[in-house]
C-alpha positions as a Markdown table, in Angstrom:
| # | Residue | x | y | z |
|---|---|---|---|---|
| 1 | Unk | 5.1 | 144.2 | -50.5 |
| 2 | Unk | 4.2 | 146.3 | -47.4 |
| 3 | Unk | 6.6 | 148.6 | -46.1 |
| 4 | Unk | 6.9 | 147.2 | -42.8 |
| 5 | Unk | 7.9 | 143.9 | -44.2 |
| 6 | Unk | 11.3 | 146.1 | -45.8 |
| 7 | Unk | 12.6 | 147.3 | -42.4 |
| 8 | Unk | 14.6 | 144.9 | -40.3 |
| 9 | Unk | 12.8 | 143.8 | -37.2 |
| 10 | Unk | 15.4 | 145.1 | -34.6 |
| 11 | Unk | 17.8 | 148.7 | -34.9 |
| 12 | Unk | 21.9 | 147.7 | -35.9 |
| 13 | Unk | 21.7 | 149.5 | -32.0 |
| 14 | Unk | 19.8 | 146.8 | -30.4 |
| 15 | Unk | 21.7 | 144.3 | -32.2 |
| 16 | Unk | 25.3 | 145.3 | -31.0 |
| 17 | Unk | 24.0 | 145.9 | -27.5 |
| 18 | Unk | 22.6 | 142.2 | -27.8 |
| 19 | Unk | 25.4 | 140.8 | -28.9 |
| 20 | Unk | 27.8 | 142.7 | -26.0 |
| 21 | Unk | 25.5 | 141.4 | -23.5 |
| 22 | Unk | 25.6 | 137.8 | -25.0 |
| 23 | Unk | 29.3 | 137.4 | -25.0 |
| 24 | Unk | 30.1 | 140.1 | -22.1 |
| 25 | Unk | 28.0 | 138.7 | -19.3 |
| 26 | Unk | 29.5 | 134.7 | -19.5 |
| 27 | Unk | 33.2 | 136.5 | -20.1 |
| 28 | Unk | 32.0 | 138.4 | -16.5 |
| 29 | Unk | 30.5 | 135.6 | -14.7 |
| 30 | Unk | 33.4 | 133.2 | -15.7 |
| 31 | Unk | 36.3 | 135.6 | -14.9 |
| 32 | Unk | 35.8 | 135.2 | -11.2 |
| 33 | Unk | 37.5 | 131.8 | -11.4 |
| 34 | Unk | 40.9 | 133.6 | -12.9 |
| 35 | Unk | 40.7 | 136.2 | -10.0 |
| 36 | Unk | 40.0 | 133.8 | -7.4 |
| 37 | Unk | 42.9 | 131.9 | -9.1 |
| 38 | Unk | 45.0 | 135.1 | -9.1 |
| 39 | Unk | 44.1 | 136.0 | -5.3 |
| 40 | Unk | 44.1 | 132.2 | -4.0 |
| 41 | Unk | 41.1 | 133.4 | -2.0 |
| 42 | Unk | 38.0 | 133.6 | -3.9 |
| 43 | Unk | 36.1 | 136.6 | -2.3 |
| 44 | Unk | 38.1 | 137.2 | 0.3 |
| 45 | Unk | 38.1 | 141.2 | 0.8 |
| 46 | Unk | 41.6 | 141.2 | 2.4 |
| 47 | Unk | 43.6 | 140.1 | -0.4 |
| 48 | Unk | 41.2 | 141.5 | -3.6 |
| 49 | Unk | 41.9 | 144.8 | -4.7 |
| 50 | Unk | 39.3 | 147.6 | -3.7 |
| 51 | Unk | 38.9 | 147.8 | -7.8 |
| 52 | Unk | 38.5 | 144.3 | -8.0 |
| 53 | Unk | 36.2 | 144.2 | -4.9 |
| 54 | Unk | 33.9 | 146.5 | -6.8 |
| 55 | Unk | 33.6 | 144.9 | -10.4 |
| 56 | Unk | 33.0 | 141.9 | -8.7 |
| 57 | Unk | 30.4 | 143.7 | -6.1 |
| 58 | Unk | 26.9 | 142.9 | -8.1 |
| 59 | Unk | 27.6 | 139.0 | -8.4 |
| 60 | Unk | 27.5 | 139.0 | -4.2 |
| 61 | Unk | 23.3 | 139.3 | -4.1 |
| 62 | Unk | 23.4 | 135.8 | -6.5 |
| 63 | Unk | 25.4 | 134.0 | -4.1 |
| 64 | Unk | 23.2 | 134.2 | -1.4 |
| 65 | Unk | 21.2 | 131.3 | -4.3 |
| 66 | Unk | 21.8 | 128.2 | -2.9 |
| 67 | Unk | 22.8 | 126.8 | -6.4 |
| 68 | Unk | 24.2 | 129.8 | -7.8 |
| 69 | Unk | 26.6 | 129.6 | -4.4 |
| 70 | Unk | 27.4 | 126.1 | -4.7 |
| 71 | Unk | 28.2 | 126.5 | -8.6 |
| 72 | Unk | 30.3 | 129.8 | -7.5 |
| 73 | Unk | 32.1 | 127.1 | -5.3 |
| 74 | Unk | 32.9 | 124.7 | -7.8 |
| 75 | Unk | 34.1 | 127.1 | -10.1 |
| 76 | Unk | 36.7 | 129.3 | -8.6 |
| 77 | Unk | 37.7 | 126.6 | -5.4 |
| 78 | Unk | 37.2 | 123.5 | -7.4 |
| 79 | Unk | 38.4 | 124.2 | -10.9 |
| 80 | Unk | 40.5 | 127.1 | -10.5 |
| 81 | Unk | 41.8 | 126.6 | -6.7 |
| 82 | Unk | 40.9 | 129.5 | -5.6 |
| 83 | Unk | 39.8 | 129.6 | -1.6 |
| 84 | Unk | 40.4 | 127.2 | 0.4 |
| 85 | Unk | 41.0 | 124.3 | -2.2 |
| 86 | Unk | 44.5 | 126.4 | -2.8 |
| 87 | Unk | 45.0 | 128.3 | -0.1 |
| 88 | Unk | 49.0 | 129.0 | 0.0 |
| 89 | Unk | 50.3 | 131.7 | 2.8 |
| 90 | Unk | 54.1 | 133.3 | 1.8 |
């Protein structure tokens, strides 16, 4: 058998990294729904955290998609009524 046929195609590295980016992004991309939840404003920079306003900072270039924004909508206003679905003032 050749020797190349032995090795595994792709490093234990690439594989981990893979996998991280798999599971990490959706977790990412689906935990702005809990925050808008948590803030009852979505993206509103008054009420988010300057932390959270940065973790949250590379999504806001997506948004400007028309589908991506409408989807963004649905998710944290819609489903976890976030801004202005659940919009509560104390």
């Amino acid at each position: 058998m050749k020797a190349s046929l032995d090795r595994p195609c792709f490093s234990r590295r690439t594989k981990l990294m893979a996998s991280w980016f798999a599971v990490g992004l959706p977790l990412y991309v689906f935990s702005t729904g809990p925050v808008a939840w948590a803030t009852n404003d979505a993206f509103h920079t008054a009420y988010l955290p300057a932390a959270v306003e940065v973790i949250y900072l590379p999504l806001v270039p997506l948004l400007r998609v028309e589908v991506v924004g409408s989807v963004f909508y649905w998710w944290t206003a819609i489903v976890w009524q976030g801004f202005p679905a659940g919009y509560t003032t104390l």
